[in-house]
C-alpha positions in Angstrom: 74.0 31.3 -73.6 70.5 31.8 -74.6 69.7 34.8 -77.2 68.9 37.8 -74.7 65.7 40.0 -75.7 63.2 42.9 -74.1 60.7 39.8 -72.5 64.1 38.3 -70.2 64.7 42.1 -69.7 61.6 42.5 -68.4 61.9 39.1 -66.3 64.7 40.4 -64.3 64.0 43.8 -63.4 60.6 43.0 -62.8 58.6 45.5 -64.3 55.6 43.5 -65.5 54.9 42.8 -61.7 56.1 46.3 -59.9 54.9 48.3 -63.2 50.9 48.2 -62.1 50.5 48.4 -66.1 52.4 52.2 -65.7 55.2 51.0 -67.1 56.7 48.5 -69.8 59.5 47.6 -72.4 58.6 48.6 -76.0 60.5 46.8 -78.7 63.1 49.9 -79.0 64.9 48.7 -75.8 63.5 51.4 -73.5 61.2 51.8 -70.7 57.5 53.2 -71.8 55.1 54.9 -69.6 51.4 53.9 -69.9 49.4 56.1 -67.8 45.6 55.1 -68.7 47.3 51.3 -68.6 48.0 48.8 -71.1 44.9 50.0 -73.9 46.0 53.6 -73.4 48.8 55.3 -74.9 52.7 55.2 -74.0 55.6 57.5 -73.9 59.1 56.3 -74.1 61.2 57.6 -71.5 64.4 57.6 -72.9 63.3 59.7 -75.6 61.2 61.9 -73.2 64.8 62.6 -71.0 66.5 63.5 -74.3 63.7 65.8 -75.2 63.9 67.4 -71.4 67.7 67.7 -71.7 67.5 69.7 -75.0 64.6 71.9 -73.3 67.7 72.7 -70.6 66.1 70.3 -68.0 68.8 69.6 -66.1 69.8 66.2 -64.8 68.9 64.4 -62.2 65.2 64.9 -63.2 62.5 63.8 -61.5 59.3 62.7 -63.6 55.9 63.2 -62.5 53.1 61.4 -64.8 49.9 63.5 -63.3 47.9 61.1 -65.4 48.6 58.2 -63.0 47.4 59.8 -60.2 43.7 60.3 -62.2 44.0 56.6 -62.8 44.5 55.8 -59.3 42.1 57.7 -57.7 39.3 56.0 -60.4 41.0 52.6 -59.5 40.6 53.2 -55.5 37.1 54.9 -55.8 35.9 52.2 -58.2 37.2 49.5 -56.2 35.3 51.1 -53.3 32.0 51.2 -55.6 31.8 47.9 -56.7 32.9 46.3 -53.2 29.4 48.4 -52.2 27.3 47.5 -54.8 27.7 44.4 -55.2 27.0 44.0 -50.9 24.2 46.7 -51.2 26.2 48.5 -48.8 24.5 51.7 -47.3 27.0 53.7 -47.2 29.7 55.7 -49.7 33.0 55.5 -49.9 35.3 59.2 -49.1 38.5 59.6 -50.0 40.8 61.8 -48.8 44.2 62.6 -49.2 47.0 63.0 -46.8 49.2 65.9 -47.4 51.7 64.7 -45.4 52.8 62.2 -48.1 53.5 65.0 -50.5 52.4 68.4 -50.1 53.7 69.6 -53.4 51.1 72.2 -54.9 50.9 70.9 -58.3 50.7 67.2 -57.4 47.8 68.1 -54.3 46.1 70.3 -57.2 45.8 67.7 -59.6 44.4 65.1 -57.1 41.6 67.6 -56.0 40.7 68.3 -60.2 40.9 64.6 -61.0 39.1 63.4 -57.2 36.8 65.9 -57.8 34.0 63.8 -59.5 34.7 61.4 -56.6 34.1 63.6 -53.9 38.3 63.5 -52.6 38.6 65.1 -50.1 42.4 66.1 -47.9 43.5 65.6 -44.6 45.7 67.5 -42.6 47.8 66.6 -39.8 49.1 69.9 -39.0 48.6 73.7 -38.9 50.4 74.3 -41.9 48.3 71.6 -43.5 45.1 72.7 -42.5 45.8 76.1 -44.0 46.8 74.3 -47.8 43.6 72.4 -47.5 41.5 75.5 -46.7 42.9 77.4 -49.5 43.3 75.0 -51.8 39.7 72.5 -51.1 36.6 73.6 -52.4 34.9 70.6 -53.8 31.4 70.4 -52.5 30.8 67.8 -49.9 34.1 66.6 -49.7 36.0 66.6 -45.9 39.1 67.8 -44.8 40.1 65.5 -41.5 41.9 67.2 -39.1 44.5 65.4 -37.5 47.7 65.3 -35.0 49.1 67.7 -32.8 46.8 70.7 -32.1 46.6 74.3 -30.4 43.8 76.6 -30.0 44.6 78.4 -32.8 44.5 75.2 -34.9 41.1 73.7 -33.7 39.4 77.8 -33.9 40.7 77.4 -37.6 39.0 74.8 -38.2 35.9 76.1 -37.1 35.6 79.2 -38.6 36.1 77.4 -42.2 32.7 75.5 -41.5 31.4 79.2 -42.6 33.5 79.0 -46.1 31.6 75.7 -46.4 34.9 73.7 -45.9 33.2 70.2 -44.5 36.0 70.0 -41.6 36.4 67.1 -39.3 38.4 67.9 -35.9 39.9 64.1 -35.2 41.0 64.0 -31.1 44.0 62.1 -31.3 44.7 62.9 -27.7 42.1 63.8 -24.8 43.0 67.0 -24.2 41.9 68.1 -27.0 38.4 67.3 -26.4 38.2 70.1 -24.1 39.9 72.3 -26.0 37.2 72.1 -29.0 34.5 72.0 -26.5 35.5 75.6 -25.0 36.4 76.7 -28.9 33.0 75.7 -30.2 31.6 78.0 -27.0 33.6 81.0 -27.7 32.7 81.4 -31.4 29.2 79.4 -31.3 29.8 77.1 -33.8 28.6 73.4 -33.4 31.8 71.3 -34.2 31.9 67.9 -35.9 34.4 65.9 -33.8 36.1 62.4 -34.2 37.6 60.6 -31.8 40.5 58.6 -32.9 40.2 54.8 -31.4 44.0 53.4 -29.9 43.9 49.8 -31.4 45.4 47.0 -29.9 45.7 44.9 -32.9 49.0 45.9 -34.5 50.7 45.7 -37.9 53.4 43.9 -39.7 56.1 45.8 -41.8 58.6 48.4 -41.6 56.3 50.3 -39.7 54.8 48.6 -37.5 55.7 50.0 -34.3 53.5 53.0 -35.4 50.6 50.4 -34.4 48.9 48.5 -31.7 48.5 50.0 -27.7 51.9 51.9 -27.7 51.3 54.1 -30.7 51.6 57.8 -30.5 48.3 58.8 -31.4 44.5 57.5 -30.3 41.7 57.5 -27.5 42.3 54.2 -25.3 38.9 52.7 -24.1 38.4 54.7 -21.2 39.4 57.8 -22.6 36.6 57.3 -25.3 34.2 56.6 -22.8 35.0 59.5 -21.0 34.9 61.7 -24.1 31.2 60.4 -24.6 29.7 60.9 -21.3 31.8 64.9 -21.2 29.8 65.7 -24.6 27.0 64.0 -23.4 26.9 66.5 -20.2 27.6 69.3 -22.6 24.8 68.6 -24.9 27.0 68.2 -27.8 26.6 64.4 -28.4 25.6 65.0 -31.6 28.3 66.6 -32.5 30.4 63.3 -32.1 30.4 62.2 -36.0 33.4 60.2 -36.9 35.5 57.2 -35.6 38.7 56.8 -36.7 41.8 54.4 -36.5 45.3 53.9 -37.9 47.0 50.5 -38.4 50.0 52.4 -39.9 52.0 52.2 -43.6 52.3 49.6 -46.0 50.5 47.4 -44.5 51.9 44.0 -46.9 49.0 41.2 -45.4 45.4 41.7 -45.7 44.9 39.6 -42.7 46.3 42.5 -40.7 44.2 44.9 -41.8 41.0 42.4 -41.5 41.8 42.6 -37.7 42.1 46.5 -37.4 38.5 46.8 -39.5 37.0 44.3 -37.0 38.3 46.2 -33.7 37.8 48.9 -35.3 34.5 48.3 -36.2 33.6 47.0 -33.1 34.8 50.8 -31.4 32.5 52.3 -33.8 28.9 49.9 -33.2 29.5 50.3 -29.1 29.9 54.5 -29.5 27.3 54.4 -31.5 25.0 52.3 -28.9 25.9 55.3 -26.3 23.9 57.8 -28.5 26.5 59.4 -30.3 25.0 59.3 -34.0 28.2 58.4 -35.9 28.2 59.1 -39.8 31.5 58.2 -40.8 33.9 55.7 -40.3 38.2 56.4 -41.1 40.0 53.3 -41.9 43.4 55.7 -42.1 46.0 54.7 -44.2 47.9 51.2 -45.0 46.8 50.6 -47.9 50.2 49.2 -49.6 51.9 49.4 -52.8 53.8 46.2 -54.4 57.3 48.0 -54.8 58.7 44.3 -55.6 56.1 42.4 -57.2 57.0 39.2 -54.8 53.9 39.1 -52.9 55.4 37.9 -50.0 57.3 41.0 -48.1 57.6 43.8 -46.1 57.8 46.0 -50.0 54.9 44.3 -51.6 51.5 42.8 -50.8 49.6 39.6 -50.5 46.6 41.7 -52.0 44.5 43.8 -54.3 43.1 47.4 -54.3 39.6 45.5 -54.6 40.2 42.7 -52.2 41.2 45.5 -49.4 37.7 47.3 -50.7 35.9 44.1 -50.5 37.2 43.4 -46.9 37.0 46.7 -45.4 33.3 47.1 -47.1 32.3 43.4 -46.2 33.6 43.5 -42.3 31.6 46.5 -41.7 28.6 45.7 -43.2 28.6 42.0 -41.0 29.4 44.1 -37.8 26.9 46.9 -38.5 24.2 44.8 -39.5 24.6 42.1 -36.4 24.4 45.2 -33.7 21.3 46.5 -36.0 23.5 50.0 -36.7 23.3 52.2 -40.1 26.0 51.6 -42.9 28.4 54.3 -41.9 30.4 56.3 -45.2 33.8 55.2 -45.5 36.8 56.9 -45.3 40.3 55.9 -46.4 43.3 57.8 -46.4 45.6 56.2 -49.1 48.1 58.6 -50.1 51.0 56.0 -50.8 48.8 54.1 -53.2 47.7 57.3 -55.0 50.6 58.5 -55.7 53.6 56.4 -55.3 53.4 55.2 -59.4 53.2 58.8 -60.4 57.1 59.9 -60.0 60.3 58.3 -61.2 63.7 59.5 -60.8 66.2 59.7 -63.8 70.1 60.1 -63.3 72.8 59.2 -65.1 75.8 57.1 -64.4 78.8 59.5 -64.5 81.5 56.8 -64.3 82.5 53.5 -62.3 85.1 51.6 -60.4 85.7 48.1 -62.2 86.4 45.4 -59.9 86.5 42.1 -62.0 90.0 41.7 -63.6 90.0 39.5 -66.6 94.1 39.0 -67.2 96.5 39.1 -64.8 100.2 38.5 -64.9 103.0 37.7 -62.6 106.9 37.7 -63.5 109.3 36.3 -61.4 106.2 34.5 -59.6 109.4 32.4 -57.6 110.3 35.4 -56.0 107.0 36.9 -54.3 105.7 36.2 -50.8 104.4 32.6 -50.5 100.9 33.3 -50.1 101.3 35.4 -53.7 102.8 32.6 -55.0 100.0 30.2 -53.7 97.2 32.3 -55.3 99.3 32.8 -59.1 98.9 28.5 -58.6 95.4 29.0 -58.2 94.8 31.4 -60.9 96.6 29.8 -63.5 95.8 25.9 -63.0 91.9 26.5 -62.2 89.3 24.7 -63.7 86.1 23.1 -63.8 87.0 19.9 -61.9 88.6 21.9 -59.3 86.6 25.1 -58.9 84.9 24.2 -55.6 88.1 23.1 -54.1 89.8 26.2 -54.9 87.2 28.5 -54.4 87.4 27.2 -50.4 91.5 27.9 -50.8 90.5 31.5 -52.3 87.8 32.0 -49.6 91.1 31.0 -46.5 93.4 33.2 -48.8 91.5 36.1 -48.6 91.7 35.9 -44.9 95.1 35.3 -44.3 96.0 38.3 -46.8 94.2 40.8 -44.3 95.3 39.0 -40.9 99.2 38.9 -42.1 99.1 42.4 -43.5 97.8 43.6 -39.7 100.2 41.9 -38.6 103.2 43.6 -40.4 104.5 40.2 -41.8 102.6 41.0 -45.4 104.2 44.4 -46.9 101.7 47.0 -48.7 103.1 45.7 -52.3 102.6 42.0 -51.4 98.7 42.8 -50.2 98.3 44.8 -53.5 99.4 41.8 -56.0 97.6 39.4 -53.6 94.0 41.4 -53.7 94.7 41.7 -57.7 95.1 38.0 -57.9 91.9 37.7 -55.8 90.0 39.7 -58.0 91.6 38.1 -61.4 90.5 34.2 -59.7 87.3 35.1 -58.8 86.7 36.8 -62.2 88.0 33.8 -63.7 85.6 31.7 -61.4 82.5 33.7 -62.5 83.0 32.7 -65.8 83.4 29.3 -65.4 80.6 29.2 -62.6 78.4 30.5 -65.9 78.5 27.8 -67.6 77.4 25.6 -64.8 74.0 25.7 -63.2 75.1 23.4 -60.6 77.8 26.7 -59.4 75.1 29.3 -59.0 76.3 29.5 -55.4 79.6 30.1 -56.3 79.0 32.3 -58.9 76.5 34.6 -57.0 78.7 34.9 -54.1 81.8 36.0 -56.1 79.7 38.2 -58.7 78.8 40.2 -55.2 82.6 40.5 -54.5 83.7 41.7 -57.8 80.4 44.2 -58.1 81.4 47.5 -59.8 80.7 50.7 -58.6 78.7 53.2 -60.4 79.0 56.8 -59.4 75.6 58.2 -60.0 74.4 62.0 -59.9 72.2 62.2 -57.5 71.7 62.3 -53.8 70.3 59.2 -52.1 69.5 61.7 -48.8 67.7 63.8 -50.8 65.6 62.1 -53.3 65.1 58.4 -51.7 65.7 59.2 -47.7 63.7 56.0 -47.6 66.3 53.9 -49.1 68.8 55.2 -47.0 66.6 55.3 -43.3 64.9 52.6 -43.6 66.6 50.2 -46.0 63.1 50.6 -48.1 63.4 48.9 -51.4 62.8 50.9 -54.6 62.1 49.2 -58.2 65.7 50.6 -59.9 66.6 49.8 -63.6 68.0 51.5 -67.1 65.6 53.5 -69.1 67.6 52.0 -72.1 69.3 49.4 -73.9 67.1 46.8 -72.2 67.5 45.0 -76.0 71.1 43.9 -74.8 72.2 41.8 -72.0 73.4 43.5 -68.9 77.0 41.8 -68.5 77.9 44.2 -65.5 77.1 43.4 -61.7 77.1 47.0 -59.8 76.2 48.9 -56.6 75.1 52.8 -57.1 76.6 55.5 -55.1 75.8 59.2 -55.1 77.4 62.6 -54.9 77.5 62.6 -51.3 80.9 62.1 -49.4 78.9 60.3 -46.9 79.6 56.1 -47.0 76.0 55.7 -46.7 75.4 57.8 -49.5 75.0 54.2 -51.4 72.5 51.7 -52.5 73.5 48.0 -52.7 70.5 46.4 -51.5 68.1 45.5 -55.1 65.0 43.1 -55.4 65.4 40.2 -55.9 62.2 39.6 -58.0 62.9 35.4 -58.3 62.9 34.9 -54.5 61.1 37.9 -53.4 63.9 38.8 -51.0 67.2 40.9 -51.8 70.5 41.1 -53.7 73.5 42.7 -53.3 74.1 44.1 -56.8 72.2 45.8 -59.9 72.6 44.1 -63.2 74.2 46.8 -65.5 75.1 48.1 -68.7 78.9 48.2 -70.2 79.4 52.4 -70.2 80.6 53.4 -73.3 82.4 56.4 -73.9 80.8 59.3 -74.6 77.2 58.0 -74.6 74.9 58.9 -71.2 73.8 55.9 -69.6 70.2 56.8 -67.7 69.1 54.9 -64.5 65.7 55.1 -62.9 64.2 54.8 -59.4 60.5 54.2 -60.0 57.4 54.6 -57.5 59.1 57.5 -55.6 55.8 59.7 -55.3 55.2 59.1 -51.8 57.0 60.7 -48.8 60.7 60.6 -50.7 60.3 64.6 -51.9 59.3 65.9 -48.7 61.5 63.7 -46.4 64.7 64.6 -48.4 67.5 66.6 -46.6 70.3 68.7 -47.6 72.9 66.6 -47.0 76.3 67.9 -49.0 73.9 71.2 -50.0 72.2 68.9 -52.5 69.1 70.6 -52.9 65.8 69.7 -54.7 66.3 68.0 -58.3 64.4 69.4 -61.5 61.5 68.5 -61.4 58.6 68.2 -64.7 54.8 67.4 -64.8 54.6 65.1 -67.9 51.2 64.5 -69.7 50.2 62.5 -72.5 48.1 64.2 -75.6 46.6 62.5 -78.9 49.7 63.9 -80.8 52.7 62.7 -78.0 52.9 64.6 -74.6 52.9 68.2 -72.9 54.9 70.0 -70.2 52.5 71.0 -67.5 54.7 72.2 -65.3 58.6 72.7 -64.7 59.9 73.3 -61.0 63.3 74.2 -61.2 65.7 72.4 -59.0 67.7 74.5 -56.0 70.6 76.5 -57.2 74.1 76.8 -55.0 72.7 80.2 -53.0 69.3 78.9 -52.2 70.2 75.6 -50.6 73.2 78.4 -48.7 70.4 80.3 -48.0 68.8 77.4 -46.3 71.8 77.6 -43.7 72.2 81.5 -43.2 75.0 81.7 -45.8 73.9 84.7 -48.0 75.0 85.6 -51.6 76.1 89.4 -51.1 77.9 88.4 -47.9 80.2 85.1 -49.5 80.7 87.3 -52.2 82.0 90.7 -50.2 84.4 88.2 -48.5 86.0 85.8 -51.1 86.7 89.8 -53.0 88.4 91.4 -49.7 90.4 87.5 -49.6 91.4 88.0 -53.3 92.2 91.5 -52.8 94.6 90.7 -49.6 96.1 88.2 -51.9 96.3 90.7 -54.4 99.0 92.9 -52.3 100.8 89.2 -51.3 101.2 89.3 -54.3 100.3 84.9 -54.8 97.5 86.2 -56.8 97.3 88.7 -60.2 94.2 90.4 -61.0 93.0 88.6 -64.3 93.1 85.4 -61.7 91.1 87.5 -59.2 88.6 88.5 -61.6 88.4 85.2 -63.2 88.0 83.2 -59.9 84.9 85.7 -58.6 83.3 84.9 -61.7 83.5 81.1 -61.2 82.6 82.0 -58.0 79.7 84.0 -58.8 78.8 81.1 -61.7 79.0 78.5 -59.0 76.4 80.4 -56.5 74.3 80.8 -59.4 74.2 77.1 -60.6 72.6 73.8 -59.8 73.6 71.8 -56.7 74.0 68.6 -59.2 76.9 68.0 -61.9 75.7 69.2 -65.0 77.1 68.4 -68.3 79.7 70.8 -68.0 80.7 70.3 -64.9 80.9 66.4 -65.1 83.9 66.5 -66.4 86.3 67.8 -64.1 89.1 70.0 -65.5 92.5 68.6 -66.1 95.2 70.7 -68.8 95.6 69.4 -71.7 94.4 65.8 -70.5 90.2 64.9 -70.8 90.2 61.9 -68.1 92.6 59.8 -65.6 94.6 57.2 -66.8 93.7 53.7 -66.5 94.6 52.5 -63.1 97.6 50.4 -62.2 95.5 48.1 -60.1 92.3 47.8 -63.3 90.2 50.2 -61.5 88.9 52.5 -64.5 88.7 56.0 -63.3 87.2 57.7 -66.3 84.3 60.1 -65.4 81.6 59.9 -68.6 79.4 62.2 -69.8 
């Protein structure tokens, strides 16, 4: 076997392809983070979580890298630049920002200081939106697009920050609106600036997909536009009438889908535009993708660059604007996934695992076990090369007949138990064999799935990557560490959560671009943390988690890098017990008044003293206080006199690290 080193590391997890130039493997083993890419400087993680940890940054921690964002927006808006120089484009190119993809304050404070230079502007698709970007929005020139659902109030809102000098855009995603702005803009005499929102028949590819095409939720159809025309026409308000817009939905993975959308699109905007309406801008919407895979070829990655989309979107307009004779409309874009998806990673560590392979397995008085025992011991101990495919077929028919005779009552509980353990001690014996041969990949990938560990990690997948679990969305996950030494472990992750699904077993598989059913892993060694991260979780996963299990929001730091290392920018403290209770009407003084009136019932029962009563309201009063996560003291649980579970009969190691 070949000497392992950080370049194969960096081979099988991927992370020259996913990492954008954000992230890399420096020669200590660990993960770095680059945010000005490769020229700039780096900041290992590993030593950045130790640092946090000492600061009382709690684990699970999630990492936000602020400087990527800047480096992002300057990627997008230069892409956008040179795609219009270069084809003497009339227009310019206007960002703006969804909110909906992560409204956190500091993150959507940061991308209006770094997107300021570059005109960014914010869009809003919802009350509570609109009133973030009024507050928070003050760059000169820069729009805020209003979009979804909307009431009076809403669209009056809107207007009446034109005399703030907020440059707001009311979008009509649905046709009643129109009149609503009309009568609005009457009742408080301000001229609006309207977009309509085109319904596009061309449709996408990708996990979201069905938010495209004629059935989508949102958008004008055909006649509905030309209705909307002639009613501002007869209103005198025409001119008001200043935007076309168009969504082809998210992470969009082929550029040939979004060539079609930009065509149709364009074609919705040259035709309103021939019916008097002077149109200005143009808004793309979203889709722009992020390569969470670095295949290429699926639903998690793309067949594209940020300056071949620029190119395209900047090239189909210009041929469709200049054939109908029609101005070079300013473009807008609203990108939020491919701002901000590199800026966050989430950290957790592994806080113990369930071993499946079993090296060594023995069997006295083999003569006098069932015969389907007996058959497998014959298996395990005559295998070899020359007969591995054979009995790998026989183990395959075993394994069957083990579960079918057990449901059947013929197989007793003991007889299943030394059968599965002779199953696991063959196929481990397989693996290693199958190693050695390049000709058994098949078997040895199949069985390596079977005899996958299971790492207990602290974190919850609900909470921090709802994605993952909804919508079987594949993250980049790998250690922050020890990347200098071979992974020799084969491992699922699973969370805090009692639910099954609370799980993540589906990994990229970055050699055929598709999936596989296992993490390669690390050996835990006593009393040394092992760190995991999820990487290019900046987009949607914080505002989509739940509180599944009252796991509540992780710890959460604003990392930036300096001449001399890095600073803390910002620290938002994960939910504690009472807030996440809060959440769910449960209030502190009420749990409190009632587990005191239980202890002092008990008290009189006399099943309870009162040193134990005062001692279990001040664990209970701790515990209300205290994050929704294990923390280092509470990893371990409690045991007298004993510091971790025995090894298992059956080799399933129990032990619970810190």
């Amino acid at each position: 076997m070949s000497e392992w080193n950080t370049r194969k590391a960096a081979d099988l997890y991927g992370i020259n392809y996913w990492g954008a130039n954000f992230f890399r493997i420096n020669e200590q083993g660990n993960v770095e983070v680059k945010p000005a890419g490769t020229t700039g400087p780096g900041l290992d993680l590993h030593n950045l979580v130790q640092d946090l940890q000492e600061r009382g940054i709690r684990m699970p921690i999630l990492l936000r890298f602020p400087d990527i964002i800047k480096s992002r927006i300057e990627l997008l808006a230069g892409c956008f630049s040179r795609a219009i120089e270069e084809a003497k484009y009339t227009g310019v190119y206007r960002g703006v920002y969804p909110i909906k993809v992560n409204q956190q304050k500091h993150l959507v404070e940061e991308i209006l200081e770094f997107g300021q230079f570059h005109r960014m502007g914010l869009e809003a698709g919802s009350k509570p939106e609109l009133l973030i970007s009024l507050a928070q929005m003050d760059t000169p020139n820069a729009l805020i697009v209003c979009n979804g659902f909307k009431d009076q109030e809403y669209i009056e809102m809107a207007l009446i920050a034109q005399k703030l000098g907020r440059n707001t855009i009311i979008v009509v995603d649905r046709f009643s609106e129109l009149q609503m702005i009309i009568n609005a803009s009457k009742r408080l005499s301000i001229r609006p600036q309207i977009g309509f929102r085109a319904k596009l028949s061309t449709s996408s590819s990708g996990r979201w997909a069905e938010t495209s095409g004629s059935k989508s939720k949102f958008g004008l159809t055909p006649s509905e536009i030309v209705r909307g025309v002639e009613c501002l026409r007869g209103e005198n308000m025409l001119d008001c009438l200043q935007l076309i817009h168009f969504h082809i939905g998210s992470q969009i993975p082929s550029i040939q889908n979004i060539k079609a959308a930009i065509k149709e699109g364009a074609r919705f905007f040259t035709e309103i535009y021939a019916m008097g309406a002077n149109l200005k801008y143009i808004d793309v919407g979203g889709g722009l993708g992020v390569d969470y895979d670095g295949s290429g070829r699926s639903d998690s990655s793309t067949n594209y660059s940020e300056q071949e989309y620029a190119n395209d979107i900047v090239a189909v307009l210009q041929s469709v604007c200049d054939e109908k004779k029609i101005p070079h409309p300013d473009i807008i874009s609203e990108s939020g996934r491919a701002l901000v998806a590199h800026s966050t990673a989430l950290v957790f560590d592994v806080l113990g695992h369930n071993e499946n392979a079993l090296n060594e397995f023995t069997l006295p008085n083999a003569d006098k076990e069932s015969r389907l025992v007996q058959d497998l011991n014959d298996i395990y101990r005559s295998l070899n090369e020359k007969n591995i495919n054979e009995y790998y077929n026989d183990l395959v028919e075993k394994k069957r007949d083990t579960l079918q005779l057990f449901t059947y009552g013929v197989l007793s509980l003991e007889q299943r138990a030394k059968a599965e353990d002779l199953f696991r001690a063959i196929a481990t014996k397989m693996v290693s064999i199958a190693k050695q041969n390049p000709d058994m990949e098949e078997i040895r990938y199949a069985l390596e799935q079977e005899l996958s560990d299971i790492y207990f990690c602290n974190f919850s997948v609900f909470q921090s990557l709802p994605d993952s679990w909804a919508l079987d969305q594949l993250f980049p996950i790998m250690p922050i560490h020890r990347l200098n030494e071979r992974p020799e472990r084969r491992a699922i992750l699973v969370d805090l959560t009692c639910d099954s699904d609370g799980h993540i077993n589906n990994f990229i598989d970055i050699e055929t671009g598709g999936e596989q059913k296992y993490l390669e892993v690390h050996e835990l060694k006593q009393g040394q943390p092992y760190y995991l991260s999820v990487f290019l979780t900046g987009a949607y996963q914080e505002i989509l988690g739940d509180l599944h299990n009252l796991f509540g929001d992780t710890d959460a730091v604003h990392v930036s890098l300096t001449e001399n290392g890095y600073q803390i920018d910002h620290v938002v403290e994960g939910d504690d017990v009472k807030e996440v209770l809060q959440y769910v009407e449960y209030h502190r003084a009420d749990l409190l008044e009632r587990v005191r009136k239980a202890t002092e019932s008990s008290i009189l029962k006399g099943t309870i003293s009162r040193s134990e009563a005062r001692l279990l309201l001040e664990h209970y009063e701790r515990g209300l206080s205290s994050y929704t996560y294990l923390t280092e003291e509470s990893a371990v649980p409690f045991y007298p006199q004993k510091k971790e579970l025995s090894h298992g009969t059956n080799g399933t190691d129990h032990t619970v690290h810190q």
